[in-house]
C-alpha positions as CSV (number, residue, x, y, z in Angstrom):
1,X,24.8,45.4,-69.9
2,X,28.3,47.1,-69.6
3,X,31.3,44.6,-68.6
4,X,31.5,46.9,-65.0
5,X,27.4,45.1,-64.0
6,X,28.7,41.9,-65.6
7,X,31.9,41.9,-63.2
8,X,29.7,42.7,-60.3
9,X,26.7,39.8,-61.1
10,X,29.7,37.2,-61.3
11,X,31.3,38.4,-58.5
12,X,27.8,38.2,-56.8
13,X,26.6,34.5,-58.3
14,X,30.6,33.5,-56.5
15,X,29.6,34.7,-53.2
16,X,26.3,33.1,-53.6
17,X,27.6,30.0,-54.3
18,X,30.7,30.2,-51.9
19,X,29.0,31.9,-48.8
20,X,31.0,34.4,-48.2
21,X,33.0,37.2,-49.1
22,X,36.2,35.7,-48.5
23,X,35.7,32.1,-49.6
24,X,34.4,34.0,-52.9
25,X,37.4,36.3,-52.8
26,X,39.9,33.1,-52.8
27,X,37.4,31.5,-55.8
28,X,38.0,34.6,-57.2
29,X,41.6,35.2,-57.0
30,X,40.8,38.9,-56.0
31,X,41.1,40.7,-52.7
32,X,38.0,40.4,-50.0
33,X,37.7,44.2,-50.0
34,X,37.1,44.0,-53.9
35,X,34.6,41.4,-53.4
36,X,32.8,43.8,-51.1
37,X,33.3,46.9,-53.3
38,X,31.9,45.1,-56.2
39,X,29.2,43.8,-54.2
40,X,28.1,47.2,-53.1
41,X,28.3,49.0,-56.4
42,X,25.6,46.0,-57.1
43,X,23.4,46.7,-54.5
44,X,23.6,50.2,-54.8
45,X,23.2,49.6,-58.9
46,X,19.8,47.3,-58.0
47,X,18.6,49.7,-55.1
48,X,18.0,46.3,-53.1
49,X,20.2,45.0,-50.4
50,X,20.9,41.3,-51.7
51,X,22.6,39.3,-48.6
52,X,21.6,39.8,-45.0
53,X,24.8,39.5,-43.1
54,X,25.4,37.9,-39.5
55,X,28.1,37.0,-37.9
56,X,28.5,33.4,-39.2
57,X,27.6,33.9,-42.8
58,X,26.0,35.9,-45.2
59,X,22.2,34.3,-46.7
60,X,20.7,36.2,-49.6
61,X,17.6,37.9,-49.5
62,X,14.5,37.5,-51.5
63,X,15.5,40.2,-53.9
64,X,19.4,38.7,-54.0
65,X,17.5,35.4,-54.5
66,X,15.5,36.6,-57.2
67,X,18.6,38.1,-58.9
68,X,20.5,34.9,-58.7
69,X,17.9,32.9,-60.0
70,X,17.7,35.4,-63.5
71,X,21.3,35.8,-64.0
72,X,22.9,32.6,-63.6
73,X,21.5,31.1,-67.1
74,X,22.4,33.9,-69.0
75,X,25.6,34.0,-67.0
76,X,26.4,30.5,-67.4
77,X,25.6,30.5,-71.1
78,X,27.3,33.2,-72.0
79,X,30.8,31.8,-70.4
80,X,30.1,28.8,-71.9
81,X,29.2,30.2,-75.6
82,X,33.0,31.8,-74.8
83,X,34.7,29.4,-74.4
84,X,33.4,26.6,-76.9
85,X,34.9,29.9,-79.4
86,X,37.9,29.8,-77.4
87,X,38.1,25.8,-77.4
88,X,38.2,25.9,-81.2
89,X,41.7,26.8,-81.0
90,X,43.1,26.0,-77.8
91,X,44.2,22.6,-76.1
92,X,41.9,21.2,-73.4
93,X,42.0,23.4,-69.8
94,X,40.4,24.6,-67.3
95,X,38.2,23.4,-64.2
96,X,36.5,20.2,-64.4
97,X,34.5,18.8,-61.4
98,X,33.4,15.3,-61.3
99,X,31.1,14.0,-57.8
100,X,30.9,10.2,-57.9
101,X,30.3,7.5,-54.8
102,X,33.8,6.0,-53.2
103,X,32.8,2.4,-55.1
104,X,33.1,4.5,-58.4
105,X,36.0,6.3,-57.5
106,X,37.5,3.2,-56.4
107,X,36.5,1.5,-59.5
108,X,36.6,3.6,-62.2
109,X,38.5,6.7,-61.4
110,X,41.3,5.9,-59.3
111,X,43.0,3.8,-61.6
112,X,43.3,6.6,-64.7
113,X,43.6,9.6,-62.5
114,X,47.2,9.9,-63.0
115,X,46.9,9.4,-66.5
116,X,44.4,11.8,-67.4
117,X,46.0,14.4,-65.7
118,X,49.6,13.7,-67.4
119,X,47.4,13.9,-70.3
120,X,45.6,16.9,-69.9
121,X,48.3,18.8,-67.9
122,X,46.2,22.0,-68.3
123,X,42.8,21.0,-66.7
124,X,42.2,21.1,-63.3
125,X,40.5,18.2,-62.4
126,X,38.1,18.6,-59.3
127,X,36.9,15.1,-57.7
128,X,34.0,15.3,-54.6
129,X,33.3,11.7,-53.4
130,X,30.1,11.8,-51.7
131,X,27.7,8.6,-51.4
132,X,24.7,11.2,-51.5
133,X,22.4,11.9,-54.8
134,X,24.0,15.0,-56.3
135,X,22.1,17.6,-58.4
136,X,24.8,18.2,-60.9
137,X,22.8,21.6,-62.1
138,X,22.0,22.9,-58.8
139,X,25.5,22.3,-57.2
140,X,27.3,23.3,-60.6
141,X,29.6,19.6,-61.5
142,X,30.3,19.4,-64.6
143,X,30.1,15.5,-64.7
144,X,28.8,12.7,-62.7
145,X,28.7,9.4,-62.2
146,X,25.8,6.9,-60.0
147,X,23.3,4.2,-60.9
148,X,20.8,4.5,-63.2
149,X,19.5,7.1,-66.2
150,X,16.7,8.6,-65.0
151,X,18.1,12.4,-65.0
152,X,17.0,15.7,-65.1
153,X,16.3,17.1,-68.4
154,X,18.5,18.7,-70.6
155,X,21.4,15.6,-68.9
156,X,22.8,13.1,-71.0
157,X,23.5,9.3,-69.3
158,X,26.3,7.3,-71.0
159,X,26.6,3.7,-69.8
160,X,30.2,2.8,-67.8
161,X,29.4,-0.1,-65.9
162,X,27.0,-3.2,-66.7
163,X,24.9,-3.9,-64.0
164,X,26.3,-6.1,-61.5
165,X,25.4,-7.6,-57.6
166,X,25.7,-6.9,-54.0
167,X,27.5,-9.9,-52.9
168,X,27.2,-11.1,-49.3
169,X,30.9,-11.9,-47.7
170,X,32.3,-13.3,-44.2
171,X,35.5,-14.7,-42.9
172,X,36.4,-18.3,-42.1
173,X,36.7,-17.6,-38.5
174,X,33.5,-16.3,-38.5
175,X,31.4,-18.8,-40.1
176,X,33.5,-21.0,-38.0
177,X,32.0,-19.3,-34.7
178,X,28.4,-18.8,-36.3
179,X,28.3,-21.2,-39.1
180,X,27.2,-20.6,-42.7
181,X,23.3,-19.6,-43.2
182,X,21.5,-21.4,-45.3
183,X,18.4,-19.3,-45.9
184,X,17.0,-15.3,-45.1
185,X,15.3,-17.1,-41.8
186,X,18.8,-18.0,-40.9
187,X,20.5,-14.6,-41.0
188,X,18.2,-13.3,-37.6
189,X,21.3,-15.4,-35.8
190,X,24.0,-13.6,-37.3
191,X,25.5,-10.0,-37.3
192,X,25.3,-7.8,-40.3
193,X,28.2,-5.3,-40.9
194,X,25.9,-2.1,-41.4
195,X,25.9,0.8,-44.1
196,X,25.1,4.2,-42.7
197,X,23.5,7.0,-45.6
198,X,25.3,10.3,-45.1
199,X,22.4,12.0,-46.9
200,X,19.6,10.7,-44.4
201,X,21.3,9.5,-41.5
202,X,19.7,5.9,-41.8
203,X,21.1,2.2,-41.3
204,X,20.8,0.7,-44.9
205,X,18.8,-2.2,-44.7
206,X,19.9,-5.9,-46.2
207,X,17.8,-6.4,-49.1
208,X,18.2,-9.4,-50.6
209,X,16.2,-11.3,-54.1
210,X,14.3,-14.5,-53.4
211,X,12.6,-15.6,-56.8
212,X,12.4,-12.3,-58.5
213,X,10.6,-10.7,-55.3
214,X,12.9,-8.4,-52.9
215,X,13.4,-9.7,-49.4
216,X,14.3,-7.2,-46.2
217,X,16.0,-8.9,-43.4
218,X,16.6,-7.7,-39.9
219,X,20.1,-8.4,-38.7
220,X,21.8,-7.5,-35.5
221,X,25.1,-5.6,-35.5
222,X,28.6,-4.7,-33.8
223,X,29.7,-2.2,-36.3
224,X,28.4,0.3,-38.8
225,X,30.1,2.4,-41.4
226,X,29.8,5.0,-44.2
227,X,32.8,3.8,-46.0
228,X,33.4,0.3,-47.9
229,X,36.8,-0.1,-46.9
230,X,35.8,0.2,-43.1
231,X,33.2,-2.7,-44.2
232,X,35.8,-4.9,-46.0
233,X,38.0,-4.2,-42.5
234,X,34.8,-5.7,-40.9
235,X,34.6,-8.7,-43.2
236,X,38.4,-9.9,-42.8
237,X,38.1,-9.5,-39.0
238,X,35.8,-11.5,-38.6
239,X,33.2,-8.9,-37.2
240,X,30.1,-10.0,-39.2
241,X,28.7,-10.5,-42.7
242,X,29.4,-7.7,-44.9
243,X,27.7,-6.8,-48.1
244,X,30.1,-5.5,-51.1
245,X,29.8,-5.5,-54.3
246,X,31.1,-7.6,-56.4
247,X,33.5,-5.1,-58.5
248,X,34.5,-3.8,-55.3
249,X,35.4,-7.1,-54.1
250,X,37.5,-8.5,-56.5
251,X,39.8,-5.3,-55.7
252,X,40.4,-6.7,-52.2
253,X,44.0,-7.9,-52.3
254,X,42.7,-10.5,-50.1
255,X,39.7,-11.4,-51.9
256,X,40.2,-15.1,-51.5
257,X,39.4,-15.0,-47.8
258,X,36.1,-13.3,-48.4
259,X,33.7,-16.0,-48.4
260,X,30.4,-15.6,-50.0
261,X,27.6,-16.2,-48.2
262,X,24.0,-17.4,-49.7
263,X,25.1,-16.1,-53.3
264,X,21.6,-17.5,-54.7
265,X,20.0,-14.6,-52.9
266,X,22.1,-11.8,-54.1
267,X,21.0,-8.2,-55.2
268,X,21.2,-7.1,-58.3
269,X,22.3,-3.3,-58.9
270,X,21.3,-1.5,-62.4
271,X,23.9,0.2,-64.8
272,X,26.4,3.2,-63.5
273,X,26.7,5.8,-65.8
274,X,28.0,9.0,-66.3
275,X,25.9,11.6,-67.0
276,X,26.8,15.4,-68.0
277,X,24.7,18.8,-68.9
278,X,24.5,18.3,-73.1
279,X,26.1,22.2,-73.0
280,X,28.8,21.3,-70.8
281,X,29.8,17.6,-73.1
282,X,30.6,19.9,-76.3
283,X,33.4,22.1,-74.2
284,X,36.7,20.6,-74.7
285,X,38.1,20.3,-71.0
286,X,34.5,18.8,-70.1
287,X,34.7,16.2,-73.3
288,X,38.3,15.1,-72.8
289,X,36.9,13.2,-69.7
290,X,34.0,12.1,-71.2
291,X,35.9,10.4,-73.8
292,X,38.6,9.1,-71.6
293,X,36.4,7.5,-69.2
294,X,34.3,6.5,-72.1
295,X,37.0,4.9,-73.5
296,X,38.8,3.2,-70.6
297,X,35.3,1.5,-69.9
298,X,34.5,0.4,-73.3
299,X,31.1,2.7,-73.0
């Protein structure tokens, strides 16, 4: 392959990946009438049109499909056989991109941002807090971070949190107006602060642990979130019990007027790790976080 059709299959995995000509011109740092010349050489090169263009975006056809599928691999391991080479000798840089929920932000990210970065002044650190399972192959993040270590193959999980509970919490004006529950049965007479899923759309429901078994329990509701710091706003006002967990908790400035409520039938959440593509740990910019985060949890 001459470095003219290598040009042109980046160029086309960028618009792929960006949806557009333009948005993959910005990635690029080129002009959008390169993108497009580059593009066409391609298709002309392939004798296949490879995007079907309308007047919103640009979706790839089956033989653009095929192409993308076969090329970015070799693609991807070729750039990354460069720049290991290129790490040898070289301070850690480049793009990094991390997608983690807003509790592990919050709790494990937010606090050392500023330091990596003064660290590691050359790496461009990319962060996407989303609350949804992430593909980290598929949607090309070089790290991420969520419960558990069942992964994809070819992933590597490092522990960075212990597991830990999902603490129930109310006010004292509340319990006040509605009293303190005693048991699951007890719960039908009080409002639940609800968790909405961006992913599917649906209400989370309260799932609590009675003797080992796990317990679902209908609960009436004023307000419903996607965000914790919405539901801690909840809790303090008085607006209903709130679940948070217990890490996330012990941030609240005002933790001391959260007051738990039937801690004996608490949910316990597994391990968070981090987890990374084994190619992508050995570059330097990818590893610097590894170790970093590694480090600053005692993982």
């Amino acid at each position: 392959m001459n470095n003219v059709i290598y040009n042109q299959i980046r160029i086309f995995q960028c618009i792929a990946r960006e949806g557009s000509i333009s948005a993959a011109a910005r990635k690029l740092q080129i002009t959008p009438p390169s993108v497009s010349k580059a593009l066409k050489l391609l298709e002309q090169h392939t004798g296949h049109p490879l995007f079907v263009r309308t007047t919103r975006r640009i979706e790839l056809t089956d033989a653009g499909q095929q192409l993308l599928q076969q090329t970015s691999v070799a693609v991807d391991s070729l750039e990354k056989a460069l720049e290991d080479i290129r790490d040898q000798s070289q301070e850690p840089s480049g793009l990094v991109r991390i997608t983690l929920s807003r509790f592990a932000y919050l709790l494990l990210l937010k606090p050392c941002m500023a330091e990596f970065c003064q660290r590691y002044p050359a790496i461009q650190l990319e962060i996407s807090v989303y609350d949804g399972t992430v593909n980290i192959i598929d949607d090309r993040f070089d790290l991420g971070i969520r419960f558990g270590d069942i992964l994809e193959g070819g992933v590597v999980a490092r522990q960075l949190m212990k597991p830990f509970r999902e603490g129930l919490y109310a006010s004292a004006a509340y319990l006040e107006k509605f009293g303190m529950p005693a048991s699951p049965v007890d719960l039908h007479k009080h409002r639940l602060i609800g968790y909405r899923f961006i992913t599917n759309n649906r209400i989370l429901p309260l799932i609590l642990e009675d003797k080992g078994e796990q317990l679902t329990v209908d609960m009436p509701g004023q307000l419903i979130s996607n965000d914790i710091e919405v539901m801690a706003d909840g809790i303090r006002n008085g607006l209903g019990i709130g679940r948070l967990f217990e890490p996330v908790y012990q941030l609240q400035p005002d933790n001391k007027n959260f007051i738990p409520v039937m801690e004996s039938y608490w949910k316990t959440y597994p391990p968070v790790y981090l987890y990374y593509l084994k190619s992508a740990g050995k570059t330097n910019r990818v590893k610097s976080l590894i170790d970093f985060l590694l480090n600053k949890t005692g993982g």
